[in-house]
PyMOL Python script that loads the backbone (N, CA, C, O; Angstrom):
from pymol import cmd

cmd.read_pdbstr("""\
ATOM      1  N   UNK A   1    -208.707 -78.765  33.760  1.00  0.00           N
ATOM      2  CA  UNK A   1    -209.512 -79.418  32.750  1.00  0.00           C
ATOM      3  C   UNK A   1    -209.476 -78.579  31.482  1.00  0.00           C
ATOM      4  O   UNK A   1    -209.465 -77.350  31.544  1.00  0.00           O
ATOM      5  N   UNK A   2    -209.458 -79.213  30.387  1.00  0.00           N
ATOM      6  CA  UNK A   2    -209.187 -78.254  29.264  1.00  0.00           C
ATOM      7  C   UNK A   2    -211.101 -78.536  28.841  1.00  0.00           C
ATOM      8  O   UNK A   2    -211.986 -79.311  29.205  1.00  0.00           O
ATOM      9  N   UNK A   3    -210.952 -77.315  27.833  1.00  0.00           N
ATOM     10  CA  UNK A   3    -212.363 -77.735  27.329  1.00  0.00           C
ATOM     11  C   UNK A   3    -212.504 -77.101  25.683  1.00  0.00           C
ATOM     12  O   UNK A   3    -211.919 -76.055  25.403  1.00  0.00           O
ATOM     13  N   UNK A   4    -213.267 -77.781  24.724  1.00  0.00           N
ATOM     14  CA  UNK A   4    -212.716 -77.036  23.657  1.00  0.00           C
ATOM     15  C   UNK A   4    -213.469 -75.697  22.997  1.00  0.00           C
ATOM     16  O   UNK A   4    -214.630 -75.575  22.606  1.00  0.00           O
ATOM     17  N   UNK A   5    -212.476 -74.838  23.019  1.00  0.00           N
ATOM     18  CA  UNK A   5    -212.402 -73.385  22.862  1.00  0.00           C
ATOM     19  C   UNK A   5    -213.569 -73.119  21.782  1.00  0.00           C
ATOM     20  O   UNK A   5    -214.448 -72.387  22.238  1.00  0.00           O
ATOM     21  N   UNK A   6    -213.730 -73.443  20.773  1.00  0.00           N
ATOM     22  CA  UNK A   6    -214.896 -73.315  20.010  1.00  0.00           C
ATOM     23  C   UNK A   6    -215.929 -73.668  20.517  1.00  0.00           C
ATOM     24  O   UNK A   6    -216.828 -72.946  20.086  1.00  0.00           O
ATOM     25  N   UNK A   7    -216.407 -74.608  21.408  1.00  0.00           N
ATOM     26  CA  UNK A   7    -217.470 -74.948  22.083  1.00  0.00           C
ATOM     27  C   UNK A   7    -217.487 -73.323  22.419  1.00  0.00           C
ATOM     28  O   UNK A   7    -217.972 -72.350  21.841  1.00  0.00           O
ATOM     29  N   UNK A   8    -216.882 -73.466  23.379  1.00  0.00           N
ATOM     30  CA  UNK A   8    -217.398 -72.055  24.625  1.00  0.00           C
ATOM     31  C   UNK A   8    -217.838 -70.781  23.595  1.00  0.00           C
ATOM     32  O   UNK A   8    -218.459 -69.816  24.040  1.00  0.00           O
ATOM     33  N   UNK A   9    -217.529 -70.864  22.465  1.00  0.00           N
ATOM     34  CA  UNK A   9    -217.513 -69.777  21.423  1.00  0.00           C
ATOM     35  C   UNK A   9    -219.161 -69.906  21.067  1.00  0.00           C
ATOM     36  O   UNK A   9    -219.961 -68.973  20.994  1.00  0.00           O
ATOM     37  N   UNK A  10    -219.412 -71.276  20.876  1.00  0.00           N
ATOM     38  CA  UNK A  10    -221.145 -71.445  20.244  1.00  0.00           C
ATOM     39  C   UNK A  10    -222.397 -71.279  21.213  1.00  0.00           C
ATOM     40  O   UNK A  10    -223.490 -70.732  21.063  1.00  0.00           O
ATOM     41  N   UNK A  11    -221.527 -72.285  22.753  1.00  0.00           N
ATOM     42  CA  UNK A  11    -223.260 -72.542  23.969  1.00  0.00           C
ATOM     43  C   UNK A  11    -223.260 -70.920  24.549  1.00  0.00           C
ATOM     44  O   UNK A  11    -222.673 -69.862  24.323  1.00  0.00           O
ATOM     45  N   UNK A  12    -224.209 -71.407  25.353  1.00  0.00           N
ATOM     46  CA  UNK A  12    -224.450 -70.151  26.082  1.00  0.00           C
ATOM     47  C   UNK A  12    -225.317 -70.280  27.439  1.00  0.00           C
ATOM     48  O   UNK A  12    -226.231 -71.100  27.355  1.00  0.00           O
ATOM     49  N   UNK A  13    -225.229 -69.825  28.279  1.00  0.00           N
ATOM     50  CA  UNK A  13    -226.326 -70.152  29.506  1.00  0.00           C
ATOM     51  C   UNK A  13    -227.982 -70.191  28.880  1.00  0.00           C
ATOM     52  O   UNK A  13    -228.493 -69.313  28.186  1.00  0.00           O
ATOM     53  N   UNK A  14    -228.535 -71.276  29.274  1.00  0.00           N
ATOM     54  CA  UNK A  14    -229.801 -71.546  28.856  1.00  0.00           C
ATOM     55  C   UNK A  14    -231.011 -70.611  29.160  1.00  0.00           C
ATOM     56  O   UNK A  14    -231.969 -70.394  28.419  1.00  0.00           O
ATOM     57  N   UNK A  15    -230.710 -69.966  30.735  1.00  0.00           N
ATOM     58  CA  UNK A  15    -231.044 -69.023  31.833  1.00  0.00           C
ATOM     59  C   UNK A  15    -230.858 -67.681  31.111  1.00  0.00           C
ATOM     60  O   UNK A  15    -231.779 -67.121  30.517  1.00  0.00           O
ATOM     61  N   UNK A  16    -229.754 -67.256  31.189  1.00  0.00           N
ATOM     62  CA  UNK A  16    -229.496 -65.854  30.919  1.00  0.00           C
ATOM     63  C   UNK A  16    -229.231 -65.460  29.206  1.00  0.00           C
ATOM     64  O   UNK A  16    -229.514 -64.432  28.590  1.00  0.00           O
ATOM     65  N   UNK A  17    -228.586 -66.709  28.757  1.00  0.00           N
ATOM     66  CA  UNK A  17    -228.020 -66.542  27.156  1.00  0.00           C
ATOM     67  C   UNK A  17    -226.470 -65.455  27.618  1.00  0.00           C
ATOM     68  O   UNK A  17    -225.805 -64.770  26.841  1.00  0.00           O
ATOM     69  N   UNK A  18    -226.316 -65.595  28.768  1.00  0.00           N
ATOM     70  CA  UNK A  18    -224.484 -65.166  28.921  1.00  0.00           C
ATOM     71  C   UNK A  18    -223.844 -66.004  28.449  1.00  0.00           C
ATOM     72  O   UNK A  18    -224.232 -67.171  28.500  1.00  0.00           O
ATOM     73  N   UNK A  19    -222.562 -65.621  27.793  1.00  0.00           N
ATOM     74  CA  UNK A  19    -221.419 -66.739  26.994  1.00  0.00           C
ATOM     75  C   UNK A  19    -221.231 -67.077  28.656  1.00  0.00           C
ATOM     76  O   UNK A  19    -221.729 -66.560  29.656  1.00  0.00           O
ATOM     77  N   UNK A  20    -220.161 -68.324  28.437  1.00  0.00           N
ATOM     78  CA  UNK A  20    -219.718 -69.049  29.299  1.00  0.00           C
ATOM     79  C   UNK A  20    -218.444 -69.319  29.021  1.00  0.00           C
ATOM     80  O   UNK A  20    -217.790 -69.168  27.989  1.00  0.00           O
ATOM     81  N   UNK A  21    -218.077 -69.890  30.452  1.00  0.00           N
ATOM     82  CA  UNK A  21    -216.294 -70.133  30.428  1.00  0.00           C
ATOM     83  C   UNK A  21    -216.141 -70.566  31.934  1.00  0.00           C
ATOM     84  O   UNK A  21    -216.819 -70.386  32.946  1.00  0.00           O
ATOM     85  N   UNK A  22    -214.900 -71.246  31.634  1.00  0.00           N
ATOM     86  CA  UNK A  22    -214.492 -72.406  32.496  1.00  0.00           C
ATOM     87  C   UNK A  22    -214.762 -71.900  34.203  1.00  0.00           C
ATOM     88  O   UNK A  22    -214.785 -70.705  34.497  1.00  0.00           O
ATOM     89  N   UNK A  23    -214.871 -72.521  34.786  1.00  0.00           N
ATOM     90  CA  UNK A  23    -214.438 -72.365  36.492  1.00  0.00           C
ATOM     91  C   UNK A  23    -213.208 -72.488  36.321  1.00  0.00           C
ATOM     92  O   UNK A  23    -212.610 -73.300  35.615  1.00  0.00           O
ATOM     93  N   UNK A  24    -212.566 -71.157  37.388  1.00  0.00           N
ATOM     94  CA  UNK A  24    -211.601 -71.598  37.980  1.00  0.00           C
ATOM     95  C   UNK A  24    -211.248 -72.409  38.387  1.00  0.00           C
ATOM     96  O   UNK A  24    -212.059 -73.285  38.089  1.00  0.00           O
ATOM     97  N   UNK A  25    -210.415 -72.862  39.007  1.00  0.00           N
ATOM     98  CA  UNK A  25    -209.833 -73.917  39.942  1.00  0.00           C
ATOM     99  C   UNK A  25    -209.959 -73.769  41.474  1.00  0.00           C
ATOM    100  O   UNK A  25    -210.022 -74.719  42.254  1.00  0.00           O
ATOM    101  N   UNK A  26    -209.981 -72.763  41.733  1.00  0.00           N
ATOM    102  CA  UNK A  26    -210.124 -72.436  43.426  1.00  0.00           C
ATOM    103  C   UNK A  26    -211.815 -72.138  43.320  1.00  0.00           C
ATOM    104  O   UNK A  26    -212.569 -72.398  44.258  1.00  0.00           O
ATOM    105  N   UNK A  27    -212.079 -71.805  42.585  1.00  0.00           N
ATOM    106  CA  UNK A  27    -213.449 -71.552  43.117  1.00  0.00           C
ATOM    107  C   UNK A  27    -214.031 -72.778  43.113  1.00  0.00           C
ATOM    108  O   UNK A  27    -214.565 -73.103  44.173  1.00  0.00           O
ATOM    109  N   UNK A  28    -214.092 -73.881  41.818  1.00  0.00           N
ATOM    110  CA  UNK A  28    -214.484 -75.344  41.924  1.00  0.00           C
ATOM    111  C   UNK A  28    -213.799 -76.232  43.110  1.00  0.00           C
ATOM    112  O   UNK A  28    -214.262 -77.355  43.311  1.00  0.00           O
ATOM    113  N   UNK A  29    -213.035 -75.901  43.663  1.00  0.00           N
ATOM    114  CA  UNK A  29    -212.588 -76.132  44.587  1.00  0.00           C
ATOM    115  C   UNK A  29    -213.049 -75.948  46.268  1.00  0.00           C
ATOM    116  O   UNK A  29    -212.659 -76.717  47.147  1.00  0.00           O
ATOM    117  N   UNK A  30    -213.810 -74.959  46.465  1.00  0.00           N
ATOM    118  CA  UNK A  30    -214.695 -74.322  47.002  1.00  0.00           C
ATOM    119  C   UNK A  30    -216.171 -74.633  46.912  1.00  0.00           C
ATOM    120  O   UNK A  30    -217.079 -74.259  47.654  1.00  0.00           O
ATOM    121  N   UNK A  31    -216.203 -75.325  45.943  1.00  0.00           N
ATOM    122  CA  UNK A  31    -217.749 -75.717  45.030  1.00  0.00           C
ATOM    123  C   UNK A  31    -217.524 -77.668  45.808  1.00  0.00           C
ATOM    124  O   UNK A  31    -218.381 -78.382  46.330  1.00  0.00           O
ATOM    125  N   UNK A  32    -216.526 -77.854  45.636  1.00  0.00           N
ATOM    126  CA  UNK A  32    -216.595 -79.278  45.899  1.00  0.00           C
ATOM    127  C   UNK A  32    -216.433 -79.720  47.284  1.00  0.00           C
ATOM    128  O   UNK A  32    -216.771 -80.767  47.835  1.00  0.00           O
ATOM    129  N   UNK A  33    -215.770 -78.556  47.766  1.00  0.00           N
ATOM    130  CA  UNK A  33    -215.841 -78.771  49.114  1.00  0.00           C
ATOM    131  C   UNK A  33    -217.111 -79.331  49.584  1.00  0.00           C
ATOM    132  O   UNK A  33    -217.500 -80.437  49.959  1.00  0.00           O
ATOM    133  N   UNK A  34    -217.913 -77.472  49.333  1.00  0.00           N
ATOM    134  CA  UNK A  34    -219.395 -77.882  49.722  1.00  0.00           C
ATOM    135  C   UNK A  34    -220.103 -78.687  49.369  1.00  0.00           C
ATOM    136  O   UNK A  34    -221.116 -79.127  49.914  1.00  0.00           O
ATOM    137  N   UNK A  35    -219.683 -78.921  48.527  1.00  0.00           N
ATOM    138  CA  UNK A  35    -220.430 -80.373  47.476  1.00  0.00           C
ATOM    139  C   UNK A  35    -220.394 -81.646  48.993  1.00  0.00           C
ATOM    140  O   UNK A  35    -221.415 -82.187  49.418  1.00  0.00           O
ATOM    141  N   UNK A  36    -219.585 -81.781  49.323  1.00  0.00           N
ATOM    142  CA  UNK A  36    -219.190 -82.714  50.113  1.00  0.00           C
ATOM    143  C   UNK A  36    -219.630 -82.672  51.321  1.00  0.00           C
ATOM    144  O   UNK A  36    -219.576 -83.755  51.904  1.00  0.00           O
ATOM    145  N   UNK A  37    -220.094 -81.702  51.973  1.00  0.00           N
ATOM    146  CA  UNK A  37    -220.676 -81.378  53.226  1.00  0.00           C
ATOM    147  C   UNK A  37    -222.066 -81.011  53.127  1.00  0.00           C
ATOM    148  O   UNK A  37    -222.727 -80.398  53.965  1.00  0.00           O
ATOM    149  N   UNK A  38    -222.598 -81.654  51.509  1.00  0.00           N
ATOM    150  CA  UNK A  38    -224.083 -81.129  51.199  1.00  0.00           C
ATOM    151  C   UNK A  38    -224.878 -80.279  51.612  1.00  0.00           C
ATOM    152  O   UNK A  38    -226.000 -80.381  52.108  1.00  0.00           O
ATOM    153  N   UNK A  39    -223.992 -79.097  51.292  1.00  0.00           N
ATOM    154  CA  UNK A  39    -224.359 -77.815  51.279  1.00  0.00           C
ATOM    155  C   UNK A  39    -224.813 -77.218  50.043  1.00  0.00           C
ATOM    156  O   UNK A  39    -225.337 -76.122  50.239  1.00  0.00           O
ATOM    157  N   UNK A  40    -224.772 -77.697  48.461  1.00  0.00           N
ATOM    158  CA  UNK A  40    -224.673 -76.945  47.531  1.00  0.00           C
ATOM    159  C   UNK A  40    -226.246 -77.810  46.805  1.00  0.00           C
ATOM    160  O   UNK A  40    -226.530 -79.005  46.729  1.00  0.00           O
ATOM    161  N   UNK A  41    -226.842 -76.817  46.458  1.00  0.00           N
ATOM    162  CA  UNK A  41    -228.027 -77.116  45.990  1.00  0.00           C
ATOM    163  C   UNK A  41    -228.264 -76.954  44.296  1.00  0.00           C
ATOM    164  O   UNK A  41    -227.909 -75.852  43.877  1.00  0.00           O
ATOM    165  N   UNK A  42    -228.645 -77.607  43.578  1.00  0.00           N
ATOM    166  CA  UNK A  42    -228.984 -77.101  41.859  1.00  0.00           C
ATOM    167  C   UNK A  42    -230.596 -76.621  41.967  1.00  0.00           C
ATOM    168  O   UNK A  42    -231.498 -76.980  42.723  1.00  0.00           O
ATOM    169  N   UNK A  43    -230.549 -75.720  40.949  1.00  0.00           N
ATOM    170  CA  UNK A  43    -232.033 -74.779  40.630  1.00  0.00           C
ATOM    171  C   UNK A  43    -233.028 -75.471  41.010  1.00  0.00           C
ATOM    172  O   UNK A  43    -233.963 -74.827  41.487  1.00  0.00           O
ATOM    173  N   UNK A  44    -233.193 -77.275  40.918  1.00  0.00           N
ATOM    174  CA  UNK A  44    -234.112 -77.908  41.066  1.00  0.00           C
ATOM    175  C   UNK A  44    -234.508 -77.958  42.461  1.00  0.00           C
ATOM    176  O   UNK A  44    -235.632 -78.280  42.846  1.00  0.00           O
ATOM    177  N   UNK A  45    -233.398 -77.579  43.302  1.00  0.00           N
ATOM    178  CA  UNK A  45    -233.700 -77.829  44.940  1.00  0.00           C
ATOM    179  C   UNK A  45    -233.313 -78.799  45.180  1.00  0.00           C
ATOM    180  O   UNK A  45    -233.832 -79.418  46.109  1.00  0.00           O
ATOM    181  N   UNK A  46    -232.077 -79.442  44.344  1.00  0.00           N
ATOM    182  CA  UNK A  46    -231.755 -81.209  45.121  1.00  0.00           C
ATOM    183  C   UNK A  46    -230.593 -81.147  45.234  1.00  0.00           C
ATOM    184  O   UNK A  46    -229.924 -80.466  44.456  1.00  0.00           O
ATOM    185  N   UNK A  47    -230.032 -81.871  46.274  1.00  0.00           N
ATOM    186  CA  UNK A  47    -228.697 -81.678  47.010  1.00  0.00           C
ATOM    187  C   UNK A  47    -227.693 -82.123  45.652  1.00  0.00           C
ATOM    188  O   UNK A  47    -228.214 -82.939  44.892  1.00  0.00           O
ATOM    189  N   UNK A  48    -226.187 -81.610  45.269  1.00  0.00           N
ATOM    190  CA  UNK A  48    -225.623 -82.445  44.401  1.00  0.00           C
ATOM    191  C   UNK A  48    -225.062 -83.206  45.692  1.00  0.00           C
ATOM    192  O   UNK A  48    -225.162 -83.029  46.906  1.00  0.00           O
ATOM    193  N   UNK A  49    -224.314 -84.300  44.719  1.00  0.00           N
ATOM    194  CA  UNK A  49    -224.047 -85.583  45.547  1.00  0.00           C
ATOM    195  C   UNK A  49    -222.853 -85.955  45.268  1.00  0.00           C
ATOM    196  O   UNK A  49    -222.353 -86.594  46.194  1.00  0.00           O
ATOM    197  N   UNK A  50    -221.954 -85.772  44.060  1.00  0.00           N
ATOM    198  CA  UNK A  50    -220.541 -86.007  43.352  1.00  0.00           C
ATOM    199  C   UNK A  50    -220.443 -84.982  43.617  1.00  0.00           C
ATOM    200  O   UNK A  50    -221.300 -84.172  43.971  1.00  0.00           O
ATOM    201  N   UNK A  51    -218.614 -84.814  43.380  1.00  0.00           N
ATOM    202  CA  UNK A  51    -217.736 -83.541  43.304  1.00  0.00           C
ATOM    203  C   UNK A  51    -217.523 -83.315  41.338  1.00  0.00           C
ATOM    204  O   UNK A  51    -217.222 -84.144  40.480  1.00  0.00           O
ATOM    205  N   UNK A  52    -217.775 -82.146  41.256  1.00  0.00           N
ATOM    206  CA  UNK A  52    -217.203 -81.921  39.829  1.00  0.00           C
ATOM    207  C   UNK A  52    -216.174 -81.733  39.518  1.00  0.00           C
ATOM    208  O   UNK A  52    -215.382 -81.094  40.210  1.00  0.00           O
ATOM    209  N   UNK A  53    -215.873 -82.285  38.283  1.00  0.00           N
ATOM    210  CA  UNK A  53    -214.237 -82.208  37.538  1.00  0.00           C
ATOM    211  C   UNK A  53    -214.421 -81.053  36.922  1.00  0.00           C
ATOM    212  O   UNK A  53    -213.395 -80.588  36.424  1.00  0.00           O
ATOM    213  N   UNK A  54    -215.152 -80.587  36.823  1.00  0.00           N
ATOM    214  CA  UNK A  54    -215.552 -79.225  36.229  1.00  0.00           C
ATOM    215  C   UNK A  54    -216.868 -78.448  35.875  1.00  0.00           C
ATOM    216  O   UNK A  54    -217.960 -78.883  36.241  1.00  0.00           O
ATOM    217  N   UNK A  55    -216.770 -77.548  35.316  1.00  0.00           N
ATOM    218  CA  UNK A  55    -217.747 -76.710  35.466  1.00  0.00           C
ATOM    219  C   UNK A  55    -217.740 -75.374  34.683  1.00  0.00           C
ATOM    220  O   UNK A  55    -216.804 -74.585  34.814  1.00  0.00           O
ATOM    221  N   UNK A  56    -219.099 -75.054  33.629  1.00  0.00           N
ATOM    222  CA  UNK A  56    -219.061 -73.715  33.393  1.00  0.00           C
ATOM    223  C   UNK A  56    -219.858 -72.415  34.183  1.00  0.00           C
ATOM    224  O   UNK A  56    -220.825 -72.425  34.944  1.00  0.00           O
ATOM    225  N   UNK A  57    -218.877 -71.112  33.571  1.00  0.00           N
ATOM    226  CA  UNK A  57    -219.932 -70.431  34.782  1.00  0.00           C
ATOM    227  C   UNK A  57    -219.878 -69.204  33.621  1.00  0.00           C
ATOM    228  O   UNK A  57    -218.978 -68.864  32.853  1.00  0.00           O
ATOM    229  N   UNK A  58    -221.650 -68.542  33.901  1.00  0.00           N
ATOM    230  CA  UNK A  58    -221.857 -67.280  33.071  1.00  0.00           C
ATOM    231  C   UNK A  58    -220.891 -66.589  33.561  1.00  0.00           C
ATOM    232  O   UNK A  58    -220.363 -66.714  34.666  1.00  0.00           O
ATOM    233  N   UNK A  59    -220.591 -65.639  32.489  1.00  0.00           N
ATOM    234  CA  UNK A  59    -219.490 -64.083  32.331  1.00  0.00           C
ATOM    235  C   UNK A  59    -220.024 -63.133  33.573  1.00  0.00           C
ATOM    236  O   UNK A  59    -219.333 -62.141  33.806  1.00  0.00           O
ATOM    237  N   UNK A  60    -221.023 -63.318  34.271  1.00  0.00           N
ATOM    238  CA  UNK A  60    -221.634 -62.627  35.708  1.00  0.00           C
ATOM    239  C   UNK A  60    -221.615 -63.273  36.693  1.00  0.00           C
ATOM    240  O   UNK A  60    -222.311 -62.925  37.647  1.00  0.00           O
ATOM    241  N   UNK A  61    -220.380 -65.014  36.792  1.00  0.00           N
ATOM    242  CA  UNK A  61    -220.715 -65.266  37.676  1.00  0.00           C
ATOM    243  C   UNK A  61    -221.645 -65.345  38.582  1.00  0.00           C
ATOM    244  O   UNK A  61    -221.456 -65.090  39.772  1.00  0.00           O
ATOM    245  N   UNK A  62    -223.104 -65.836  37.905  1.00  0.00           N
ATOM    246  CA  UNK A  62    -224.028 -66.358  38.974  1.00  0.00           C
ATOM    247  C   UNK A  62    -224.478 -67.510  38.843  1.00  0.00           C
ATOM    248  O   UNK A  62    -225.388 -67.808  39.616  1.00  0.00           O
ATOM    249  N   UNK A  63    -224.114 -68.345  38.044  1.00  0.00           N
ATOM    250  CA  UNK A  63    -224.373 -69.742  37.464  1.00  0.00           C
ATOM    251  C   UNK A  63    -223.425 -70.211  37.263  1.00  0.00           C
ATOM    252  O   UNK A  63    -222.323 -69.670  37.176  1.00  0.00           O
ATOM    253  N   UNK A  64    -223.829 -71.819  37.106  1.00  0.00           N
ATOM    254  CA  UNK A  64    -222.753 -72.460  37.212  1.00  0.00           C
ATOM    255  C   UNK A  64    -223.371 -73.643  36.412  1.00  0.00           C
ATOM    256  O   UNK A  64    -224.572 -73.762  36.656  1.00  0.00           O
ATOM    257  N   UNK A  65    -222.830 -74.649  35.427  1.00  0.00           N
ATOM    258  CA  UNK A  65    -223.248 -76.037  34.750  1.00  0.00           C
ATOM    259  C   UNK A  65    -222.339 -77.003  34.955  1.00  0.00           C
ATOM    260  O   UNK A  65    -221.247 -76.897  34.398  1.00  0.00           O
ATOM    261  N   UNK A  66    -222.587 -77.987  35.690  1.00  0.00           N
ATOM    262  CA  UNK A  66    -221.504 -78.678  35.648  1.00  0.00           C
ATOM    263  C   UNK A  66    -220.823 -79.101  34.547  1.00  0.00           C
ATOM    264  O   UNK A  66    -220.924 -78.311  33.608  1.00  0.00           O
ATOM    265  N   UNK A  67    -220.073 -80.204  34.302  1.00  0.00           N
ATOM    266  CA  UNK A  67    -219.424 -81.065  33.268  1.00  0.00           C
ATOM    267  C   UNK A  67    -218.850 -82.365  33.447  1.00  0.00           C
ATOM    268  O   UNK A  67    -217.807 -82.633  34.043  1.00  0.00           O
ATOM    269  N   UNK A  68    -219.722 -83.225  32.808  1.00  0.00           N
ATOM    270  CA  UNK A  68    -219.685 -84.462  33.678  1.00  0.00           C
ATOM    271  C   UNK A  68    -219.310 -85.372  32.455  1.00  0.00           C
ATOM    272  O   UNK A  68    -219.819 -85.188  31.349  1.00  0.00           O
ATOM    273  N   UNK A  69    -218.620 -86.116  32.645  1.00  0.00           N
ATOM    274  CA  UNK A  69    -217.620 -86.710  31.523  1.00  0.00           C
ATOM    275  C   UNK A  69    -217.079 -86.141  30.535  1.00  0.00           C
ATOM    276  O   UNK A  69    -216.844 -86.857  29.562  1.00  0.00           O
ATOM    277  N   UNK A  70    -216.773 -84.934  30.479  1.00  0.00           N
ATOM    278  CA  UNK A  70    -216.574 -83.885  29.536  1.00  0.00           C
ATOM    279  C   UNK A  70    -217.724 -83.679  28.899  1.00  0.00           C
ATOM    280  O   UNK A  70    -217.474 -83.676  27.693  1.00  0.00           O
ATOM    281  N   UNK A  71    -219.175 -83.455  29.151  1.00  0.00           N
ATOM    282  CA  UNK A  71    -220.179 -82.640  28.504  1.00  0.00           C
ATOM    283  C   UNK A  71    -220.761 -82.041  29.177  1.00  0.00           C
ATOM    284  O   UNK A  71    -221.472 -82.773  29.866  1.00  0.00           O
ATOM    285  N   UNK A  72    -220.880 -81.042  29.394  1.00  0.00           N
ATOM    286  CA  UNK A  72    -221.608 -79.646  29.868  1.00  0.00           C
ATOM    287  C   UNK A  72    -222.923 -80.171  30.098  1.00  0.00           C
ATOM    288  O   UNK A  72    -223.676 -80.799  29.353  1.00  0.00           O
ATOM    289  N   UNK A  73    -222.997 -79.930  30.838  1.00  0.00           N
ATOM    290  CA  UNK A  73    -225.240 -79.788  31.160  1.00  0.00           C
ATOM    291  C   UNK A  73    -225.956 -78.749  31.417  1.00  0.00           C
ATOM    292  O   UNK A  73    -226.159 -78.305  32.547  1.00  0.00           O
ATOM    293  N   UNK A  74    -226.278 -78.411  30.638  1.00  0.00           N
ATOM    294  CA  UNK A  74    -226.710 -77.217  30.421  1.00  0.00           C
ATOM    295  C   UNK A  74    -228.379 -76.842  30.389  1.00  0.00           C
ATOM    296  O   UNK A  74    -228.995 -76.126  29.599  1.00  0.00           O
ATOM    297  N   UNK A  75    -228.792 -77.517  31.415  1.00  0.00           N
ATOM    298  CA  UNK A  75    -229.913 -77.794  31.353  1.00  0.00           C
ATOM    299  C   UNK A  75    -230.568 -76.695  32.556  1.00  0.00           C
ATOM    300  O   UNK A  75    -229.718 -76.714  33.446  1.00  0.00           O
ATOM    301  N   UNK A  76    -231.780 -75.674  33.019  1.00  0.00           N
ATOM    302  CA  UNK A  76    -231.927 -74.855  33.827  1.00  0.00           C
ATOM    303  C   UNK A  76    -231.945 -75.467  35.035  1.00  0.00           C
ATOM    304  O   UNK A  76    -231.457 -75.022  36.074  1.00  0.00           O
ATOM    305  N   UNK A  77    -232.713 -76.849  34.831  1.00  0.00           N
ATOM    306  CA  UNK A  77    -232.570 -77.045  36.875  1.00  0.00           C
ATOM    307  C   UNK A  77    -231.551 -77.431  37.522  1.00  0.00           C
ATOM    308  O   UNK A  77    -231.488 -77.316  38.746  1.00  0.00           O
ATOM    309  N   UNK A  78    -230.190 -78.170  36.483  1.00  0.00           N
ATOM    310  CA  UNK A  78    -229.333 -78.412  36.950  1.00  0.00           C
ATOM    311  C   UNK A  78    -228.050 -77.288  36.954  1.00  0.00           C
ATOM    312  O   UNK A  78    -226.886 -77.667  36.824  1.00  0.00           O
ATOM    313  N   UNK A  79    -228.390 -75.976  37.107  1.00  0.00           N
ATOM    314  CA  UNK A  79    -227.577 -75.206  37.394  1.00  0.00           C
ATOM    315  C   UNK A  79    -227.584 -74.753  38.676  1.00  0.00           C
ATOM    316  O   UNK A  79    -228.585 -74.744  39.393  1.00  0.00           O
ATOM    317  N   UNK A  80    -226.560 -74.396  38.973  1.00  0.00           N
ATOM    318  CA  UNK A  80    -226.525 -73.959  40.253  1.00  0.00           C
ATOM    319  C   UNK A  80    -225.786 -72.609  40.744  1.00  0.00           C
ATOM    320  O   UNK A  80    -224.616 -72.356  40.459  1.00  0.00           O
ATOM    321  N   UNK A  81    -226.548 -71.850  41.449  1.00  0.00           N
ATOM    322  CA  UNK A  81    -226.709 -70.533  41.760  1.00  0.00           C
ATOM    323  C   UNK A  81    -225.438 -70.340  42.836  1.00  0.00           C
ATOM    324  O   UNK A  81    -225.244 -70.705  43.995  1.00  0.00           O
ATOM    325  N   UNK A  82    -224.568 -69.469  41.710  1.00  0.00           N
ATOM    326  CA  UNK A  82    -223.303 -68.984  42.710  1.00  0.00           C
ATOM    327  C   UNK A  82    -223.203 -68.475  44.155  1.00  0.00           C
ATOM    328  O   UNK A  82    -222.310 -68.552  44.998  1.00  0.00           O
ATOM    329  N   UNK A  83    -224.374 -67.952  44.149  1.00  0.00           N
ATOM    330  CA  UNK A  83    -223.998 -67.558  45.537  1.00  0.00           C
ATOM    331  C   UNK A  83    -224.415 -67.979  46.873  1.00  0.00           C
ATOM    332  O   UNK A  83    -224.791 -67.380  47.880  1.00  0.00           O
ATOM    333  N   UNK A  84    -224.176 -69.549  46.469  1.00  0.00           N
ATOM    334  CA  UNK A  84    -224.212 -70.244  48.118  1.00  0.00           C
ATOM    335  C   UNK A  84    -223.034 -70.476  48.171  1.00  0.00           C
ATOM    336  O   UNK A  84    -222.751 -71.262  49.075  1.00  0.00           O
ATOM    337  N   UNK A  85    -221.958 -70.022  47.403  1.00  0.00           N
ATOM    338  CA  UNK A  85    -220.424 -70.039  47.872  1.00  0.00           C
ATOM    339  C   UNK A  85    -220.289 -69.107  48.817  1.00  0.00           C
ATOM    340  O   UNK A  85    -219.807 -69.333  49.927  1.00  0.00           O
ATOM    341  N   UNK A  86    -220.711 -68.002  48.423  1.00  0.00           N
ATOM    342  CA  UNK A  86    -220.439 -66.400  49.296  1.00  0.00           C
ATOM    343  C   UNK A  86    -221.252 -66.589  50.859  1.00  0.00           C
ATOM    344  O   UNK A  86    -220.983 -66.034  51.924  1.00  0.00           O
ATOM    345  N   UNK A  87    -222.353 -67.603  50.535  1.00  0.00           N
ATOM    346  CA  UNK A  87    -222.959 -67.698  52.089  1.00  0.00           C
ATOM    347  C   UNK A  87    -222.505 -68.248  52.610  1.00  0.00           C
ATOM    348  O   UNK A  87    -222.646 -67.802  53.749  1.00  0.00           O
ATOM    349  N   UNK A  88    -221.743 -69.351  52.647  1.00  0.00           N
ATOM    350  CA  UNK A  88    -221.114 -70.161  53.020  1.00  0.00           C
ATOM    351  C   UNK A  88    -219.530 -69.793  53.749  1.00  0.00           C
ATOM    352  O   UNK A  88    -219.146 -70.118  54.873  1.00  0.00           O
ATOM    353  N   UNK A  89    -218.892 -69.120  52.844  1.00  0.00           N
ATOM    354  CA  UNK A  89    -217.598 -68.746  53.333  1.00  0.00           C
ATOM    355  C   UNK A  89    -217.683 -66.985  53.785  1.00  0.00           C
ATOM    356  O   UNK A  89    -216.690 -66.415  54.238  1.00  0.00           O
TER     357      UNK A  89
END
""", "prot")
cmd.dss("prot")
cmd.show_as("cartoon", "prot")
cmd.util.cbc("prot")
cmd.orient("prot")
């Protein structure tokens, strides 16, 4: 997924105020898995339910925003906390 480069230059995590930048590919990959076996939870405590086409994640990797028709959501409850990947696998 491309995303445009000046964006990522202006937002910032809403949570932390860390710049942001794309997910990988294997790790969203990993993200959608669980997505699918409704395992992966957002800040709010509610199961996601789609797989994402993408996704930003703070420079500390512990967050994550999706991107859902190509716009970022960047909103606090709908982020979701990296490390139910690591519990998981």
């Amino acid at each position: 997924m491309s995303f445009d480069k000046i964006l990522l230059d202006i937002i910032c995590c809403p949570v932390t105020h860390l710049s942001l930048e794309l997910m990988r590919q294997t790790q969203l990959d990993k993200l959608n898995d669980l997505i699918e076996q409704s395992k992966i939870k957002a800040c709010d405590d509610s199961f996601l339910e789609e797989k994402l086409s993408g996704a930003l994640v703070t420079k500390d990797s512990k967050l994550a925003y999706p991107i859902i028709d190509g716009i970022p959501i960047l909103i606090e409850e709908r982020g979701i906390l990296l490390s139910q990947l690591e519990e998981e696998y």
